[in-house]
C-alpha positions as CSV (number, residue, x, y, z in Angstrom):
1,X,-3.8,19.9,4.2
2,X,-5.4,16.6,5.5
3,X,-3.3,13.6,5.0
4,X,-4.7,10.6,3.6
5,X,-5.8,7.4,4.7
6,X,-5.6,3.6,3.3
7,X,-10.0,4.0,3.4
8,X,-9.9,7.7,1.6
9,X,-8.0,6.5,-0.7
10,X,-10.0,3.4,-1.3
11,X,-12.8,5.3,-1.5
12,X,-11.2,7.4,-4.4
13,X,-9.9,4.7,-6.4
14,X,-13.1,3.0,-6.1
15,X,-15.1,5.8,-7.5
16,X,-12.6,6.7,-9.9
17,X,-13.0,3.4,-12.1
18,X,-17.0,3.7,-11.4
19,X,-17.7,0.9,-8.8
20,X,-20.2,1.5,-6.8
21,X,-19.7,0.5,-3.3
22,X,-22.0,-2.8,-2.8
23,X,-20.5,-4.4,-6.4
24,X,-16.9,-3.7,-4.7
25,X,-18.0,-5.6,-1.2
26,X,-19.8,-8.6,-3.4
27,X,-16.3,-8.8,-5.4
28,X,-14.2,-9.3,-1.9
29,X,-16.8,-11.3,-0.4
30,X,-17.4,-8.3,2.6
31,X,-20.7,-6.5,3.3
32,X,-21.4,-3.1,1.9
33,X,-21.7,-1.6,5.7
34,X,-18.5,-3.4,6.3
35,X,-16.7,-1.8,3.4
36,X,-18.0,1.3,3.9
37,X,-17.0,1.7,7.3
38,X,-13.5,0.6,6.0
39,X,-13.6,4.0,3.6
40,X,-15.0,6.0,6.3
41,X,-12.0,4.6,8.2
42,X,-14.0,3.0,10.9
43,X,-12.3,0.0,10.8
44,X,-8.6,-0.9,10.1
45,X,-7.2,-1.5,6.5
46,X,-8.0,-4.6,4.5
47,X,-6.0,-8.0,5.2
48,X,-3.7,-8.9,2.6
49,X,-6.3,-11.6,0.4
50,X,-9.0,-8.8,0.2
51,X,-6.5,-6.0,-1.2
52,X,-5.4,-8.8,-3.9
53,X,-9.6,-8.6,-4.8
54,X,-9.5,-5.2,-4.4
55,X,-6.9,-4.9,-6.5
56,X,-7.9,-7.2,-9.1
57,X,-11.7,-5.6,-9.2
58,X,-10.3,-2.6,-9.6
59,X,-7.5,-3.7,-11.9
60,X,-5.3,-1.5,-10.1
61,X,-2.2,-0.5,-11.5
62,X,1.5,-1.2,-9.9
63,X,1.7,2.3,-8.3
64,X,-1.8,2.0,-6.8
65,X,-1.0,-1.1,-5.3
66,X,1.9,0.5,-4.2
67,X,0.4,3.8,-2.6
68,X,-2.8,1.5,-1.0
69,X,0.5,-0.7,1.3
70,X,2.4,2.8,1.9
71,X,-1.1,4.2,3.0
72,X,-1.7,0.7,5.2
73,X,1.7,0.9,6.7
74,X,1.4,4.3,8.0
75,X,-2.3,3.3,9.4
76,X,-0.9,0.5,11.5
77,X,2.1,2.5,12.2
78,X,4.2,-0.4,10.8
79,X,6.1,-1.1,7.2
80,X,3.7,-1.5,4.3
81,X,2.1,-5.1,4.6
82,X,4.2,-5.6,1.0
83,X,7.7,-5.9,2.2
84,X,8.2,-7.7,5.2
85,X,9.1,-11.1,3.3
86,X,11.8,-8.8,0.8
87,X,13.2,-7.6,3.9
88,X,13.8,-10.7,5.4
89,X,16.6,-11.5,3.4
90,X,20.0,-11.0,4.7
91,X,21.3,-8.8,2.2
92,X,18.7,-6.6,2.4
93,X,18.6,-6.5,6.0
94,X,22.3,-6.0,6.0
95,X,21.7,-3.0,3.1
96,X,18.7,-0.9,5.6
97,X,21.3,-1.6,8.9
98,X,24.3,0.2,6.7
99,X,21.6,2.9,5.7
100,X,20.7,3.2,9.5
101,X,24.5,3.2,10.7
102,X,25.4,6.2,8.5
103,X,22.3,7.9,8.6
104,X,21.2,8.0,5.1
105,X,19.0,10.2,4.4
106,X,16.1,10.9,1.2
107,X,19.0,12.5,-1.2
108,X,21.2,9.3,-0.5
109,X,18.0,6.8,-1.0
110,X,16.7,8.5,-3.9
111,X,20.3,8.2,-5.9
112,X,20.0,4.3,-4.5
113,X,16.6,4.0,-6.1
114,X,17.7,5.8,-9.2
115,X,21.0,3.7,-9.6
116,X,18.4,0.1,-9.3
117,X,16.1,1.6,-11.7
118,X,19.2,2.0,-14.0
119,X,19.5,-1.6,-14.3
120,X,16.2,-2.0,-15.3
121,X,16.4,-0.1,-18.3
């Protein structure tokens, strides 16, 4: 099965709440060629300012804001373009070093996640 990409992806969402492509690149302030060789993942993801258009074109929801920085990360082979200003505080740091140290694994982070979510409620 063909994994997906941050452009696919774009490409789906973008179809999915009926924008065509040229209304989308007028929103962002991009050319239509220029987007679309951004869903035919010609060129690299969006920056930062054109997935907050994107986003609010679209009217994206939380988890498909979420899933476009997982898909960006994994393009640019780094962490999702979302997080590096989180993980710049100490305690989180400190929390991903421990994690690291005694090689936690998806079972361990999962229960982590589940216990945060807890306090949400």
């Amino acid at each position: 099965m063909e994994e997906i990409t941050f452009g696919k992806y774009l490409s789906q969402l973008r179809e999915k709440k009926d924008v065509t492509l040229r209304e989308l690149a007028r929103q962002i302030g991009v050319s239509a060629p220029f987007l679309s060789d951004v869903e035919k993942d010609r060129k690299p993801p969006l920056t930062a300012e054109r997935l907050e258009k994107v986003a609010e074109a679209l009217h994206l929801s939380k988890e498909e804001r979420d899933e476009m920085n997982i898909l960006i990360g994994k393009q640019r082979g780094t962490i999702a373009p979302d997080l590096p200003e989180y993980i710049m505080h100490d305690y989180v740091s400190n929390a991903l070093r421990t994690a690291k140290d005694l090689d936690a694994g998806e079972e361990e982070w999962l229960h982590f996640i589940e216990e945060l979510k807890k306090k949400k409620r």
